[in-house]
N, C-alpha and C positions, 0 to 999 in steps of 0.2 A: 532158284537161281538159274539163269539163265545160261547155257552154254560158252556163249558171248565172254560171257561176266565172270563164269569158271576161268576162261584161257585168260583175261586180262590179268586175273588178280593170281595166276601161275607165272605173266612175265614178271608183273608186279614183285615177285615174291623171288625169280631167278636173277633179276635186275638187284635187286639189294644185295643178296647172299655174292652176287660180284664184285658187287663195291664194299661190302665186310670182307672177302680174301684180297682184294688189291689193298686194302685200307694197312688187314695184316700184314702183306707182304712187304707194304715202304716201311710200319715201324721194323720190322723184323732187319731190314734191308739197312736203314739208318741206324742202327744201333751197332750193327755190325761193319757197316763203314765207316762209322766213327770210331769203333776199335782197333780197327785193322787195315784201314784206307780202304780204295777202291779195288788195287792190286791185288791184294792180299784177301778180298772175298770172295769169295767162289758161291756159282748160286745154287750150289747142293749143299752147301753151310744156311744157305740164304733161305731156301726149302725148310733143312729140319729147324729151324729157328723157327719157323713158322706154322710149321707141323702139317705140311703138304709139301705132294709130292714134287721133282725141282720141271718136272714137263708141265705143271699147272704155274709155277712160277713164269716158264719160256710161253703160256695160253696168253698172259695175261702182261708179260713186257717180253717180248723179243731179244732183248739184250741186256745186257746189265745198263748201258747208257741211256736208255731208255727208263729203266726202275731208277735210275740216279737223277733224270731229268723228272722222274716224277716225285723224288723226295723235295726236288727244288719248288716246284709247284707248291706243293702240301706246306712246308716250312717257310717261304717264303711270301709274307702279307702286309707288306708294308704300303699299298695305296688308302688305307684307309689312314694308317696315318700320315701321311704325304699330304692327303687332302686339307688334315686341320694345321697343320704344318703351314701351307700355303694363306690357308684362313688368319693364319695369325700374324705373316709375312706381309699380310695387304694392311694392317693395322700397325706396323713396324713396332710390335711387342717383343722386343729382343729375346730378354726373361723369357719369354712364351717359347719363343721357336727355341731356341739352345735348350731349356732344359726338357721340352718332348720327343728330341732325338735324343738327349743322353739321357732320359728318365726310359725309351724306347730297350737300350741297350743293357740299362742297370734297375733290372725289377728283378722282383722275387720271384722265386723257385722259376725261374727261367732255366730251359733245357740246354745242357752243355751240348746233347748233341749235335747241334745246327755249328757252334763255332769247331770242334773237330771234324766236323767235317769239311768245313772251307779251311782249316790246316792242311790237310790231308790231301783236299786237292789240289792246294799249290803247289805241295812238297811233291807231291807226285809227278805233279805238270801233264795231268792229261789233257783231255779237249774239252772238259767240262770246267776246268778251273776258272775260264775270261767269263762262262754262264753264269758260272756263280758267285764270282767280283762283281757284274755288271751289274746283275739281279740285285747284290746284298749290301754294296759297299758303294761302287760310286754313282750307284744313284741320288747318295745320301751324300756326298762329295758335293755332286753337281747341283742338288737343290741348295745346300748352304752354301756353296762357295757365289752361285746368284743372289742369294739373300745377303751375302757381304757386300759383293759387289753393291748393291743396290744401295747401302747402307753407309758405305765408303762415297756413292755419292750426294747423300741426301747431306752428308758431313758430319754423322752420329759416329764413325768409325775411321779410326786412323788409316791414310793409304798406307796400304799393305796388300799383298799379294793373294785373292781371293781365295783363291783353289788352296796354297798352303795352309793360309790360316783354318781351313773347312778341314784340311786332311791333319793339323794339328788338333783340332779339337776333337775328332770321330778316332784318330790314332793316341788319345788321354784315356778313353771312353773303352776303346778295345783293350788297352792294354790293363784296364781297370778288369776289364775280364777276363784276359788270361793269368791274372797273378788270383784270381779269387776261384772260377770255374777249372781251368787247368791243374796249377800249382799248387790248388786249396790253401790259400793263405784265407784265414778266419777274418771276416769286415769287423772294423771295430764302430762303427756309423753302421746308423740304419740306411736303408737303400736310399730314400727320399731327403738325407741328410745327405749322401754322398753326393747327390747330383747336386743338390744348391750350393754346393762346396766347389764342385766343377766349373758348373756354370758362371756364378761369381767369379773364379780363380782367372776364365778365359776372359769372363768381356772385362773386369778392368784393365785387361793390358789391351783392349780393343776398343774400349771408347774414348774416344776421342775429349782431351785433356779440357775443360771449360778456363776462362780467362785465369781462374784463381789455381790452375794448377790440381783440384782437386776430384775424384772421382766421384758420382752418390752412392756409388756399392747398388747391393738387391734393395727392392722396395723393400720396407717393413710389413709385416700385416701378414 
């Protein structure tokens, strides 16, 4: 082996073991600001959590809003569904698009972390709070309340006020998981029951009534 090829497969090897302690240090970081807010962690809690010292923590983020801007990174991956979201939007599959944002928010063994921590940050009102609304929340606002809009005027959906109707349905969806993640209240539905329950419950007060007065509910099948 070549000298060359020794020092490659050394950065090779230092480059990882960086990205294994930054890896550690966001869950160590997110678990510990989802119990205790932002405020209330200190990054020498943040350290032995993680079982390094808290000056390899300050190597590797600077500040705490920086390790907190990189839990938002890490936690936050919602383009890829955005994308099919959109795919389904061009085919005006109503069915489709509602229930992949509320199937998004109510899947199994989904980590409470991510929504304590956007508690946490509002309660607190720091400068990351609008980060991580803007990132987590109304983007998902702003894709459906377009998708109404558009639907409102194709004449498939009763006019009504876009952006409400979008922040009623994703405010069904969250509150579905603060009474289940938070509160621990036990689901008596399975996850995939919940949602077509949702879904269903929202678009027939959203479709628009046909001659006979009557809705056709979810497809069968």
């Amino acid at each position: 082996m070549t000298n060359r090829t020794v020092q490659a497969t050394r950065r090779n090897k230092q480059r990882a073991s960086a990205r294994d302690r930054q890896a550690s240090l966001i869950v160590a970081a997110a678990s510990l600001f989802a119990a205790k807010g932002f405020s209330g962690t200190t990054t020498k809690e943040i350290a032995k959590a993680a079982g390094v010292s808290e000056a390899l923590v300050f190597k590797y983020f600077p500040t705490k809003r920086t390790l907190y801007a990189a839990i938002l990174a890490e936690k936050v991956t919602v383009n890829e569904l955005l994308e099919a979201v959109e795919t389904a939007a061009k085919t005006r599959d109503d069915h489709r698009v509602f229930t992949m944002i509320a199937g998004y928010r109510i899947r199994p063994d989904v980590d409470s972390t991510f929504l304590r921590l956007l508690l946490f940050s509002a309660l607190e009102g720091h400068e990351l709070s609008e980060m991580f609304f803007g990132k987590h929340h109304k983007v998902f606002y702003d894709h459906l309340a377009a998708y109404i809009r558009t639907r409102i005027e194709d004449g498939a959906f009763r006019p009504i006020d876009p952006l409400l109707a979008a922040r009623a349905f994703i405010g069904m969806v969250v509150h579905h998981r603060l009474l289940h993640e938070i509160f621990g209240v036990p689901m008596h539905l399975s996850h995939e029951e919940t949602v077509a329950t949702y879904v269903d419950l929202f678009l027939a007060g959203l479709i628009r009534l046909p001659a006979g007065g009557k809705t056709t509910g979810r497809r069968s099948g």
